[in-house]
Each structure stands twice: as structure tokens, then as C-alpha cells.
C-alpha positions in Angstrom: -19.6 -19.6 2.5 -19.0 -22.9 4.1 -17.2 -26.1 3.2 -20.4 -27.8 2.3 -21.3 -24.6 -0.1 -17.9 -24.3 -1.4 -17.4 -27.9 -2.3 -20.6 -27.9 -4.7 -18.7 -26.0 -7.0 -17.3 -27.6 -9.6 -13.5 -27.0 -10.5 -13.9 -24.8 -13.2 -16.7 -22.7 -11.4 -14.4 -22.1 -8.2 -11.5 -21.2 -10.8 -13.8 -19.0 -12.9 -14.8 -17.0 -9.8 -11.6 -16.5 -8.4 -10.1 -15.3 -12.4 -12.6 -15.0 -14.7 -14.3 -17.1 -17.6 -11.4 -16.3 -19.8 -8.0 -16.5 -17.2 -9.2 -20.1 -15.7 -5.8 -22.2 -15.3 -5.0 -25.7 -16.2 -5.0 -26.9 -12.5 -5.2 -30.3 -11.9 -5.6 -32.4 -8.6 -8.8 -30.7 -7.0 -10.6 -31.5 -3.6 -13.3 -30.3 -0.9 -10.2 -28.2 1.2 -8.6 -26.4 -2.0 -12.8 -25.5 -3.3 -13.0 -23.9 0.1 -9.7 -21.9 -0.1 -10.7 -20.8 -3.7 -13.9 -19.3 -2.1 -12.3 -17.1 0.3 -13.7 -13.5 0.4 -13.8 -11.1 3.7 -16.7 -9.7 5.2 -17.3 -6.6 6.7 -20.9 -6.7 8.6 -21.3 -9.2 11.6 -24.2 -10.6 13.6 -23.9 -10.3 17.3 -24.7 -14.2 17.6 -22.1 -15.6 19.8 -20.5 -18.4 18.5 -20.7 -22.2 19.7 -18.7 -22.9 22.9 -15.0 -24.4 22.0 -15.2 -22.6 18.7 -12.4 -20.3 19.7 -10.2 -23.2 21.1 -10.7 -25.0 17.8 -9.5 -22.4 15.7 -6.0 -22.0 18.0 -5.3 -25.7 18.0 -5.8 -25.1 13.6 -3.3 -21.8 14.4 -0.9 -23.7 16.4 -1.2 -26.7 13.2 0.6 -24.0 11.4 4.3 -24.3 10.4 6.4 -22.2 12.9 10.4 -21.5 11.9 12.0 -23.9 13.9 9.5 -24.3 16.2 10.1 -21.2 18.3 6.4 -20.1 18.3 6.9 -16.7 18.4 3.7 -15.6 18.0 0.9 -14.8 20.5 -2.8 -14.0 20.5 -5.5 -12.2 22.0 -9.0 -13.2 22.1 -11.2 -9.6 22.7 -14.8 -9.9 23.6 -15.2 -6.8 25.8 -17.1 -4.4 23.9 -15.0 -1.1 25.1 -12.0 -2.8 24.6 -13.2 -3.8 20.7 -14.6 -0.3 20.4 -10.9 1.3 21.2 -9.7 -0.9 19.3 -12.2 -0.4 16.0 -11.4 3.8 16.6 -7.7 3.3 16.1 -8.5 1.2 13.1 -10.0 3.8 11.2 -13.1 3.2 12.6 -13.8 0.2 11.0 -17.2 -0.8 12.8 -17.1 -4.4 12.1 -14.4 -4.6 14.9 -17.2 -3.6 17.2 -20.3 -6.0 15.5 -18.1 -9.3 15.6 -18.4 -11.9 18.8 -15.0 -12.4 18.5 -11.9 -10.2 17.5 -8.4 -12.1 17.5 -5.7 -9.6 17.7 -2.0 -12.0 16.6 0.9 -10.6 18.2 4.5 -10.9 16.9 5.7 -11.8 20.5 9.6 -12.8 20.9 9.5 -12.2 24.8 8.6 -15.5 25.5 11.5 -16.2 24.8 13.7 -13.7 26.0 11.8 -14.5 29.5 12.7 -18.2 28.7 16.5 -16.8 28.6 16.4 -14.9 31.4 14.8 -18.0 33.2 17.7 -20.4 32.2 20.7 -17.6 32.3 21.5 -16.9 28.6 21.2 -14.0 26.6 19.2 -14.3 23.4 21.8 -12.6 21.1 19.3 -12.9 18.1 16.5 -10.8 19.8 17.3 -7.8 18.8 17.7 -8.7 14.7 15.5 -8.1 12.2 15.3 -11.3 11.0 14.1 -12.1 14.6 11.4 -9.8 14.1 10.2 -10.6 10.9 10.4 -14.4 11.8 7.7 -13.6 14.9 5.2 -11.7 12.0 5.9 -14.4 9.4 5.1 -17.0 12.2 1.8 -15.0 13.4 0.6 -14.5 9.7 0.9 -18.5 8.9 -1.1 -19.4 12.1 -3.7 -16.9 11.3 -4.3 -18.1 7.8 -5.1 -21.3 9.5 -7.4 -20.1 11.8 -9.2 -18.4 8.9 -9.3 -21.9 7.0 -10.7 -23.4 10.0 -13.0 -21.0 10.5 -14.6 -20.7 7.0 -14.4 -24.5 7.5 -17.4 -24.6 9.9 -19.6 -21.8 8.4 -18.0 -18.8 9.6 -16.5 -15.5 8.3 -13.5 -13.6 8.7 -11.7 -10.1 7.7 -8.3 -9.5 8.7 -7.4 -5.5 10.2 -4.3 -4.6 9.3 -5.1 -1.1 10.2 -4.7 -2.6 13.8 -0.9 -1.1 12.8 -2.4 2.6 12.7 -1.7 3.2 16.0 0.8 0.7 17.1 1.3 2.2 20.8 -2.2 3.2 21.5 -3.4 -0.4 20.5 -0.6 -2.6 22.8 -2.1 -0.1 26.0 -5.3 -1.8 25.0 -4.2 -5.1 24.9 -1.3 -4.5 28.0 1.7 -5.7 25.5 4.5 -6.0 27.0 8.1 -4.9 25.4 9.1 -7.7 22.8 5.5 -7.9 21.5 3.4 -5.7 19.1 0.2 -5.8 17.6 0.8 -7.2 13.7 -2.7 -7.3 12.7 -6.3 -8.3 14.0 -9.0 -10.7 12.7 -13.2 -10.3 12.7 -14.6 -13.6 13.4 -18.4 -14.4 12.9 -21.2 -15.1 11.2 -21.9 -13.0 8.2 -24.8 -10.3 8.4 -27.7 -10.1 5.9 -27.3 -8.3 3.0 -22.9 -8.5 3.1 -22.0 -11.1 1.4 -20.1 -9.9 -1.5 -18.5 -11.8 -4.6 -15.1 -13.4 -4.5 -13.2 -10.7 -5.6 -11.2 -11.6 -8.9 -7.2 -11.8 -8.8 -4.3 -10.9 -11.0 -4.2 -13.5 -13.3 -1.8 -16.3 -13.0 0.7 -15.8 -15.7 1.1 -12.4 -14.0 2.6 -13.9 -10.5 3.9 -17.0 -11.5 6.9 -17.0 -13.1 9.4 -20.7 -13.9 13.3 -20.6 -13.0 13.9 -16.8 -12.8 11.7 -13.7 -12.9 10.3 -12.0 -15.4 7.7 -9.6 -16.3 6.4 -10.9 -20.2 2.8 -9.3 -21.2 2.4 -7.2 -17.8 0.6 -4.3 -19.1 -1.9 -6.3 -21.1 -1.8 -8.1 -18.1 -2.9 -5.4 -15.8 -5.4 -3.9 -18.4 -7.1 -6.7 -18.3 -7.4 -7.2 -14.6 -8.4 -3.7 -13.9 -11.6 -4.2 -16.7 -12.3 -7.4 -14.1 -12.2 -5.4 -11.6 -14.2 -2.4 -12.9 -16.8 -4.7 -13.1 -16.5 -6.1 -9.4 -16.8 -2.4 -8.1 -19.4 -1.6 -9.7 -21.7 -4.6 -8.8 -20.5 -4.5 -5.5 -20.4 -0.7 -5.0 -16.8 0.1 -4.6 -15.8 3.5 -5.0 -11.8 2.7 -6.1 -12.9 0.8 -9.7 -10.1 -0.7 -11.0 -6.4 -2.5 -9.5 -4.2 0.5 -10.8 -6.2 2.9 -8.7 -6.5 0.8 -6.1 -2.5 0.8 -6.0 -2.2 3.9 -6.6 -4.7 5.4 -3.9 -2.9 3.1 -1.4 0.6 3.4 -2.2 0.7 7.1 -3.8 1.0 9.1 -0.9 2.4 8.6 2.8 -0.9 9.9 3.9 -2.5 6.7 2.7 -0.7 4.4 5.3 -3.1 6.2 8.0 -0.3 6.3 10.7 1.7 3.3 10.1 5.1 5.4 8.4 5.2 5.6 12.2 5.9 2.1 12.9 9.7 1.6 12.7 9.5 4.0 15.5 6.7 2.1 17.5 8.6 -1.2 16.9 11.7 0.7 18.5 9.9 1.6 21.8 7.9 -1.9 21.6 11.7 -3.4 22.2 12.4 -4.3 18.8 16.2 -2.1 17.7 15.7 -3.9 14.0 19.2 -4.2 14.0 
């Protein structure tokens, strides 16, 4: 959907979309940019159409817009347009063909040796570089500038799925992409235009009284809560096909058994030999 598309709907149409007829909240200021962001849904089926010249520069300067933790930029990312390269790449990913259909496939890289090489340049030793925090800063960073390459791109008529199975095979993928130590593959992004017939709904979410909470935590109505959404999303899967019917399987099927992580209970150990200790 693009901006134009998105910002026909009316407030209370975007809302109902994204919730339901009977979970729409009391929000108030409402524009062209937050219609667009309520429309969000990702799309798995890709034209080959290449995209307009400068279209990938455009979308990095909206990535590099993004708020970076004290402006250390530690993020990277690669643009893949080689076919073998995106097929590898799509057979490590569980095999997700969509990696192969779309012109352009951004793979973000949590990528803190830049500067460790900016250390070495100017004779100081990075003592932070080996931390945890370090590391979580440089996926943090990558995620945010993503999400704004996503808004740009849905911007100008464009569609997007992010790949987080990109993290399947940690190792195999940074070969791929020649990562060097201090870097690692956090997740990829499809980036096209839509194919006929794949355009689904926007997929309902939990309602808001069941992630927002005021002053402290708390979990007040949950399991009404969660019937509800999963009787939403019963209905989604079935007019869109989905095999996994409602949230609480969903969960379930994905966070139930270790097999379900397809590889990635391996990735403390890949971030090891990628040169991050996790300290």
C-alpha cells in the first residue's frame, strides 16, 4: 500500500484494521505518516521489476535519519542483487523464495569493527567491545535504521518483509556476505514491488490494553485479553489461508520447542566465533 492509499483511510478505518471494530483506541492527533504506519503488512511474493535508480540510496539516507546511541553508527548494510548470492542466502533462510524474487535484498549487519579499526587507527583499545551491551547497542542500532528504511519504502509504493531466519545459519550467511570478525548478520529485508495475487490484510494486533500499561506493570484482563485476540486471529487465518489459526498457537508452535528456532540456539556460539565474547 502506498502513502497515497493509506492516507485515504480515515482514522477510525486505519485503527479498525489494525484492532478490530470493537478494540479501536481513543487516539487523537492523526496524520498522512501515522495512516501509513498503521497500514504496514509484509509481503511475501515479489515482481522482478527493478526498482527506479537512486531508490536504494534514498532508503539509506531514511536508515541513516534513524536515532543511533550516541552516534556511534554501529550498524552496516549490504545491498544483494546477485541472484546466487540471494539464492544462498534464501536456502539458509529456510528456503524462503521471496529472498530470490525481490530486486533488492538488504541484509543490516550489527557491525562494531568499524570501530575497533577506528581504535586501532588512532592507538586505543576499545575496552567496551567485547560487552554485551556493546553488542546489543550495534542490533538495537541496525533494527531502528531498518524500520526507517521500511517507512521510506512503503512511502513511495513499495513492499517489504523482514528475514529474521537470516540468523539460521549465522556462519554460513557472513561467508556469503565476506563479514568480517566484529560483524554478523542480524536480519535481512525483501524490498519490491508486491506480486499479483499477495497482498494480504493487515494482520490484527494484541489489543492495546494488553501492552500498555501506566506507572508500573501489570497484567489486568489478560486471558480475556488473549481469547479475544486469538478469535481475531482465527478469522485472519482463515481468510488468508494460514495454517497456525490463532496467537496462542502461533506462540506456542514458535516458542514450544528448541526445534522451532530452525538453528538459531546456535547463535551465542556463532556470535562467539564472529568476535563477539558477550561478556
Amino acid at each position: 500500500m502506498d502513502i497515497s492509499h493509506a492516507s485515504s483511510l480515515s482514522k477510525t478505518d486505519a485503527l479498525a484494521l489494525r484492532y478490530g471494530e470493537d478494540a479501536i483506541p481513543a487516539a487523537g492527533p492523526w496524520n498522512d505518516a501515522i495512516a501509513l504506519l498503521a497500514s504496514h503488512r509484509s509481503i511475501r511474493g515479489y515482481r522482478s521489476d527493478a526498482l527506479p535508480d537512486g531508490t536504494l540510496e534514498t532508503l539509506i539516507a531514511a536508515a541513516q535519519s534513524a536515532a543511533t546511541s550516541s552516534n556511534l553508527q554501529t550498524w552496516s548494510v549490504i545491498a544483494v542483487t546477485d541472484p546466487e548470492k540471494k539464492a544462498a542466502i534464501a536456502r539458509l533462510s529456510a528456503g524462503q523464495k521471496h529472498i530470490e524474487q525481490c530486486p533488492l535484498f538488504l541484509a543490516w549487519i550489527a557491525d562494531t569493527a568499524r570501530n575497533e579499526r577506528l581504535g586501532a587507527e588512532e592507538g586505543v583499545t576499545l575496552e567496551v567491545l567485547p560487552y554485551l551491551e556493546t553488542f546489543l547497542v550495534a542490533a538495537i542500532d541496525a533494527a531502528l535504521a531498518a524500520q526507517n528504511a521500511v517507512v521510506a519504502a512503503e512511502s513511495i509504493g513499495l513492499s517489504t518483509v523482514y528475514i529474521g531466519a537470516m540468523r539460521n545459519n549465522a556462519l554460513e550467511v557472513a561467508k556469503i556476505l565476506g563479514l568480517p570478525q566484529g560483524t554478523i548478520g542480524v536480519f535481512g529485508l525483501c524490498v519490491g514491488y508486491a506480486a499479483p495475487g499477495v497482498a494480504n490484510e493487515v494482520k490484527p494486533r494484541l489489543p492495546q490494553e494488553a501492552i500498555l500499561f501506566h506507572d508500573t506493570y501489570g497484567t489486568p484482563n489478560e486471558s480475556k485479553l488473549r481469547a479475544d485476540y486469538d478469535a481475531k486471529m482465527a478469522a485472519f487465518s482463515a481468510r488468508n489461508d494460514m495454517t497456525q489459526d490463532t496467537w496462542s498457537r502461533r506462540v506456542i508452535g514458535r516458542m514450544g520447542k528448541i526445534a522451532a528456532l530452525g538453528g538459531r540456539d546456535r547463535l551465542v556460539a556463532a556470535l562467539n566465533a564472529m568476535g563477539f565474547p558477550l561478556r
